[in-house]
N, CA, C and O of each residue as an XYZ file, in Angstrom:
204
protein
N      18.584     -4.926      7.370
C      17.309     -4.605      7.960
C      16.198     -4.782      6.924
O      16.244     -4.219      5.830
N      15.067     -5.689      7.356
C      14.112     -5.815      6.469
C      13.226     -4.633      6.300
O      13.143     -3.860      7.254
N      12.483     -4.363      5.103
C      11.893     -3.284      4.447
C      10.343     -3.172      5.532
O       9.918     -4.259      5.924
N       9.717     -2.146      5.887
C       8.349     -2.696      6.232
C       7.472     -2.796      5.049
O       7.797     -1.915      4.253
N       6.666     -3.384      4.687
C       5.639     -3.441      3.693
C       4.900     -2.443      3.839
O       5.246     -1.657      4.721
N       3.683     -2.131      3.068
C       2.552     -1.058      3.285
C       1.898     -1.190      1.947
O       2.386     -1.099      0.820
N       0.665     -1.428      2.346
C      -0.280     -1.049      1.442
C      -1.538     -0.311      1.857
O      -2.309     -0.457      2.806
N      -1.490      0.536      0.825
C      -2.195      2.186      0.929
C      -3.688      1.647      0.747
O      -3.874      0.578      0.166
N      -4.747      2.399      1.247
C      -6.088      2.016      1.238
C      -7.132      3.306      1.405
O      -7.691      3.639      2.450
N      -7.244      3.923      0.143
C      -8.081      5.144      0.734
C      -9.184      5.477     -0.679
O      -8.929      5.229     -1.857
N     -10.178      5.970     -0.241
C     -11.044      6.171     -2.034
C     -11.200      6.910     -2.856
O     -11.954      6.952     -3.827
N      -9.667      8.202     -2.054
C      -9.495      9.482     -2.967
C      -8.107      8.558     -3.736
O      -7.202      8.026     -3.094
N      -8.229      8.555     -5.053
C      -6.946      8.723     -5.884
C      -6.370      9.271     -5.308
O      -5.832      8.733     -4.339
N      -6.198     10.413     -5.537
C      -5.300     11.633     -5.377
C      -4.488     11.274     -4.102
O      -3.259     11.216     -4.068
N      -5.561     10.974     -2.766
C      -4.588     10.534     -1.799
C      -3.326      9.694     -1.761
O      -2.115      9.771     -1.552
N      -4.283      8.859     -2.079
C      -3.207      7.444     -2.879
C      -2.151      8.004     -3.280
O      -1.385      8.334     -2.374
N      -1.815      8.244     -4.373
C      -0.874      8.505     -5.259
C       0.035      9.889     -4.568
O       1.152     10.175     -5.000
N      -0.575     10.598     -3.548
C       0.327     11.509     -2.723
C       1.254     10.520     -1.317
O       2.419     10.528     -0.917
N       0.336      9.959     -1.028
C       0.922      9.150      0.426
C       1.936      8.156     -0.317
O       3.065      8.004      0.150
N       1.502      7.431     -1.556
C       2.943      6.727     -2.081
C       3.588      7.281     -2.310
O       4.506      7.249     -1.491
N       3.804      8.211     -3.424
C       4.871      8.878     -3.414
C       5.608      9.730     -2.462
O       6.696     10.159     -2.846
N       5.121     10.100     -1.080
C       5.766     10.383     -0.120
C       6.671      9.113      0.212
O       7.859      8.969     -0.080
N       5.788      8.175      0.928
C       6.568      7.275      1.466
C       7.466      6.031      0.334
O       8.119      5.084      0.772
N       7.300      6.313     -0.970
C       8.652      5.741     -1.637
C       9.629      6.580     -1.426
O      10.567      6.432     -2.209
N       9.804      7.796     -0.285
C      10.987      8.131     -0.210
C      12.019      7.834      0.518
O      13.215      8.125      0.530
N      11.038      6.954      1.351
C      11.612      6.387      2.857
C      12.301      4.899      2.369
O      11.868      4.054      1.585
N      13.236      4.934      2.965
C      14.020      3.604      2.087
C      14.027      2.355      3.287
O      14.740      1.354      3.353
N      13.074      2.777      4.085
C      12.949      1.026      5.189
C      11.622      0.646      4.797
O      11.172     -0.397      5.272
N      10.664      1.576      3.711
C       9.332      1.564      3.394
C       9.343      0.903      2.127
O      10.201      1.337      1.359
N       8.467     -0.239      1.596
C       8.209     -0.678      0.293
C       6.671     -0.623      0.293
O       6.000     -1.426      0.941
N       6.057      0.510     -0.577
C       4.727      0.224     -0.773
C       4.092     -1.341     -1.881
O       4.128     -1.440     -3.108
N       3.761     -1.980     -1.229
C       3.298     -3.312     -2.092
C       2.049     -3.465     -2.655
O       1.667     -4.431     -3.317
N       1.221     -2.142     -2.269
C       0.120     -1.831     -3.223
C      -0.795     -0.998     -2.922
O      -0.464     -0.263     -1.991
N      -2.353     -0.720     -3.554
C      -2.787      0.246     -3.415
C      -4.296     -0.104     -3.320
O      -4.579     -0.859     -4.250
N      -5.236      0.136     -2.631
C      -6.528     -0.401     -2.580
C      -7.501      1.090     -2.492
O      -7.232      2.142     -1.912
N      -8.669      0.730     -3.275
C      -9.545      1.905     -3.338
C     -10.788      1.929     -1.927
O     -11.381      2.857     -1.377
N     -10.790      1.051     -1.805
C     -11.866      0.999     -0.134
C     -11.581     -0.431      0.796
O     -11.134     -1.404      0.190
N     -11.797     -0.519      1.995
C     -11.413     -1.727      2.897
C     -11.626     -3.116      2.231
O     -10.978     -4.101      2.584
N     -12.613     -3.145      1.204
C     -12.699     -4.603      0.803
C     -11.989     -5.064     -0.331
O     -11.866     -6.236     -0.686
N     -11.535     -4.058     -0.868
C     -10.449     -4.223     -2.147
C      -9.308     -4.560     -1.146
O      -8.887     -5.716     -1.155
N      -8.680     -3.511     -0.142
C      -7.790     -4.199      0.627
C      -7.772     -5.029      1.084
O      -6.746     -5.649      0.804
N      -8.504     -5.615      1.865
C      -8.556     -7.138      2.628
C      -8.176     -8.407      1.164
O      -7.160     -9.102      1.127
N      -9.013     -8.411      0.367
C      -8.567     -8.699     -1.036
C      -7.424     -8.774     -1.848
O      -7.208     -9.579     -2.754
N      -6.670     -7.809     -1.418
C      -5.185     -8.070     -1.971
C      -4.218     -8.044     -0.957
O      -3.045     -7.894     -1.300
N      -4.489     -8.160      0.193
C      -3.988     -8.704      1.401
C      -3.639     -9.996      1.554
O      -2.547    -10.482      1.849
N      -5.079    -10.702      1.234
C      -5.050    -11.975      0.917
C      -4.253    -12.526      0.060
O      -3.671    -13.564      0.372
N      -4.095    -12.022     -1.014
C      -3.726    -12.628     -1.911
C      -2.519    -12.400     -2.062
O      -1.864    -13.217     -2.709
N      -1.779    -11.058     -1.433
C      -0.460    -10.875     -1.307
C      -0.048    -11.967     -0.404
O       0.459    -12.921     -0.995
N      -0.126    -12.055      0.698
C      -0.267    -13.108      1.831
C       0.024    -14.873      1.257
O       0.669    -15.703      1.898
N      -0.680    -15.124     -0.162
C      -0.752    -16.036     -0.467
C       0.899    -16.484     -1.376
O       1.527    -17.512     -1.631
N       1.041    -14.985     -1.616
C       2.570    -15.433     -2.465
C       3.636    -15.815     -1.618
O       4.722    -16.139     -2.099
């Protein structure tokens, strides 16, 4: 069974770094990264997308 991806997108740190480490506990979950507001995400969306 393939992993789902996820990348986190919020402009509290703190959130961030709580919601990953929750969901690295879930083992069908791979967080693939972390963005500080919507345009940083779309941004490494892209560019994840591109690999």
């Amino acid at each position: 069974m393939e992993k789902t991806k996820v990348l986190i997108a919020d402009d509290h740190g703190v959130v961030r770094e709580g919601l990953i480490a929750l969901l690295e506990t879930i083992d069908v979950i791979t967080v693939v990264g972390e963005a500080k507001n919507g345009v940083d995400a779309v941004e490494k969306l892209r560019h994840y997308c591109r690999m």
